[in-house]
C-alpha positions, 0 to 999 in steps of 0.5 A: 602381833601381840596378845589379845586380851579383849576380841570384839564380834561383830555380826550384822544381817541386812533382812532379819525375814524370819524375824527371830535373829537366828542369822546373827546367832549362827554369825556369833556363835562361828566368832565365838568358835573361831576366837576359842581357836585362836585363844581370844578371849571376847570381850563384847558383841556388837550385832546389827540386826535388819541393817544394811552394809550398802551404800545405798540404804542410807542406814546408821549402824550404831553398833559398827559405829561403837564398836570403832569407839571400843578399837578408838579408846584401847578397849578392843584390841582384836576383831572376829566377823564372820565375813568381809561383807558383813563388815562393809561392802563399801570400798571408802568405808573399809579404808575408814575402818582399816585407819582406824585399826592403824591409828590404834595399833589393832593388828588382829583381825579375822574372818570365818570364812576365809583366811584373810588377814589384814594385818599383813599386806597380802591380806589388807590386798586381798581385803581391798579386792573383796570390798571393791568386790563387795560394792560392784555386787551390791550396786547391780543387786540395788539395780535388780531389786529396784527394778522388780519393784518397778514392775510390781508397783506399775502392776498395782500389786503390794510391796514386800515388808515384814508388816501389814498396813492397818487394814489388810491382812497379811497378804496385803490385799484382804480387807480386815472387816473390823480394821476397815470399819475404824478406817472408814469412821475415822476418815468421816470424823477427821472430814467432819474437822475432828482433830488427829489428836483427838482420834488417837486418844479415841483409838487408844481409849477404844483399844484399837491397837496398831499392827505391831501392837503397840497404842497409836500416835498422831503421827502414824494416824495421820500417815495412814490417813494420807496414804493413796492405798486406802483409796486403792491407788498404787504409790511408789518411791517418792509417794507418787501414785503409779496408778490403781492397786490390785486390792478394792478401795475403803474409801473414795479417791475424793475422800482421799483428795478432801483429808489431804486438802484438809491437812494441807489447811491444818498444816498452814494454819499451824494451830498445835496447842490443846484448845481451850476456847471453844470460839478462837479466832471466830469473833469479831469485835463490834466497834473495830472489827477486829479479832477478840482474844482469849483471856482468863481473869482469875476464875472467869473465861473471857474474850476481849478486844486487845489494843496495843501494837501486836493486836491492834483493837480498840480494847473497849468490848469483853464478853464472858465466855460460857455463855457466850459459847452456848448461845453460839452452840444452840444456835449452831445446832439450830441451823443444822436442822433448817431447810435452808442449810440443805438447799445451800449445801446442795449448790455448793456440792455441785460447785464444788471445784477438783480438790486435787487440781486445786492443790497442783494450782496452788503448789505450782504458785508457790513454786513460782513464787520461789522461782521469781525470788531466786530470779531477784536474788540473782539480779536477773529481774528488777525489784519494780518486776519482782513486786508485780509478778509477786502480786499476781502469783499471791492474788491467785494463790489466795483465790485458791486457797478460797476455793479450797476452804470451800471445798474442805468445808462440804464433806464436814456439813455432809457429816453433821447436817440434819442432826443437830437435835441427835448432836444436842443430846451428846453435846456435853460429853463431845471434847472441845476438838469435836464441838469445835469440829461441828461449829467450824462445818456451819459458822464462819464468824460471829460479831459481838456488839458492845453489852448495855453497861451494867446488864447482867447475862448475855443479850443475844442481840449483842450476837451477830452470826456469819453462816459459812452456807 
């Protein structure tokens, strides 16, 4: 064996409970008294803290991973760990990592606990023993683990983890009064059609802090939007509900099933940048019918009717924007204090049909689409019977998805109807994700007639609205 000029510790924990790494320093500082033995001088430490070694996690260890970079490129030529299961438990893997002391001619390998030495073939034994050793202990405790988790899930009681959810306390039950409160206004304004983007800048202008502190994503709010426990349903391993939690609910099952309807309509609609037209996609040229577009012309915001191949429009009407968006906005206000509103509202609350059976329907649909696709990739049907079959699953699917937009509709108009006299006076200081929000609850489409030539202003006659109620 030669001299060891540069010793490598590694030292990892799987569940850092207390949170302050004092597993891995006691593991360190044994190395550390162990290479003073030995007379090693160290060279670095690579610690992974809150990793597993099992082949179940599934987790990278990006510091086992450098430190056989180091071993690879000469720079490590001795390694100190305080136990064989620390380094793997994985039979495969000790291979690997004994390959790689081979190839690069590391010979000095050691353990506190044990006198293991892998450089001989006594210990290379003894080292394959424990790590088959190893892997049977960690499978059986993987089964142990899994079921008591079982248990206290169809027991609706809360999982472990060193986090809470937003919302609770530490015990994971308690509501927090004032975290709820945010739960509850954030739930109402997202069902109201308010953008997550635009709930994440309110959280963090509002100061809102995540539980770790930190400022808020869209991706953590819509994770927590989504989640069955605010509703008080228990989930489990792939997200399905195994039935009623033990804690009391912030928000209803059919607020839960209305926000992950909208995602869903979100998600298929794949609009991601920042608007900047307060009408996109909601006017209609008066001479095609089809769709205007937004168009900037040096200073002036405009929608018009493009023509060519990809746009298809007659590319004969534009109409400027600002006041075409507050006529549409007066009027949009205007409506939400009628009468006639709220009788229409309350026939399609009562017809409104099961959100959750509406989403099964339609995922069932499209999973059958896949299916019939495979049979005629396959050549198990013909093209004639793909077609057929293809437009029956597609006929539903898109009644469906009618129903739906109906039913995510409702809980946005319930927000906003009777005040669109309190709405006005705030208007101006609402963001476009919110005006949008309001406008979308009430109007399904405008259509815009050709303006008289030369006329100045906006006619409102050239405007024709289409009420979704």
């Amino acid at each position: 064996m030669g001299e060891v000029t540069a010793a490598a510790i590694y030292a990892r924990i799987s569940l850092d409970a207390e949170g302050t790494g004092k597993g891995i320093t006691r593991q360190v500082e044994d190395c550390r008294k162990l290479a003073e033995q030995h007379g090693w001088p160290v060279a670095d430490e690579y610690i992974d803290n809150d990793i597993s070694a099992s082949e179940y996690s599934g987790k990278p260890r990006p510091e086992y991973e450098r430190m056989l970079e180091d071993i690879r490129a000469g720079t490590v030529d001795a390694v100190l760990v305080y136990n064989l299961d620390r380094l793997t438990r994985r039979p495969i893997e000790f291979e690997h990592f004994n390959d790689t002391l081979t190839a690069a001619g590391v010979t000095n390998v050691r353990f506190v606990t044990g006198d293991m030495d892998l450089g001989t073939d006594d210990g290379l034994f003894v080292g394959r023993l424990q790590a088959a050793l190893a892997a049977k202990e960690s499978a059986v405790k993987s089964r142990r683990v899994k079921r008591k988790l079982d248990q206290v899930a169809a027991e609706g009681r809360p999982h472990g983890g060193s986090n809470r959810p937003f919302g609770f306390a530490d015990d994971k039950i308690t509501h927090k009064r004032d975290e709820v409160a945010v739960i509850r206004k954030l739930v109402a304004r997202f069902l109201a059609g308010e953008s997550t983007r635009s709930l994440t800048t309110w959280l963090n202008e509002q100061g809102v802090k995540t539980v770790r502190g930190g400022p808020w994503r869209t991706t953590s709010l819509n994770t927590m939007l989504a989640s069955a426990r605010l509703a008080g349903l228990r989930e489990h391993r792939d997200g399905t509900i195994v039935g009623t939690a033990v804690w009391k609910p912030i928000i209803t099952a059919e607020q839960r099933d209305h926000v992950l309807a909208l995602m869903e309509a979100k998600r298929r609609s794949g609009r991601r940048v920042p608007r900047r037209y307060l009408l996109s996609g909601l006017l209609r040229c008066g001479k095609c019918r089809n769709p205007l577009y937004s168009q900037a012309r040096k200073s002036t915001r405009r929608y018009v009717c493009q023509s060519g191949p990809d746009h298809g429009g007659c590319g004969r009407l534009t109409v400027v924007a600002a006041p075409l968006e507050e006529l549409v906005a007066d009027a949009v206000l205007l409506r939400l204090d009628t009468p006639d509103l709220a009788a229409a509202l309350a026939g399609a609350v009562r017809s409104d049909a099961d959100t959750a059976a509406l989403m099964d329907a339609i995922s069932e649909d499209r999973e059958q689409l896949d299916e019939l696709a495979a049979a005629y990739a396959d050549k198990a049907i013909s093209l004639r019977e793909w077609m057929a079959a293809r437009k029956r699953i597609e006929d539903r699917i898109n009644a469906n998805e009618r129903k739906m937009r109906r039913v995510t509709n409702t809980p946005r108009l319930a927000a906003v109807i009777g005040q669109g006299q309190a709405l006005a006076t705030q208007w101006a200081g609402l963001n476009l994700d919110q005006q949008r929000a309001i406008i979308d609850a009430v109007l399904d489409h405008a259509v815009i007639r050709a303006g008289t030539p030369g006329a100045r202003g906006l006619d409102p006659e050239r405007v024709e609205l289409a009420w979704r109620l």
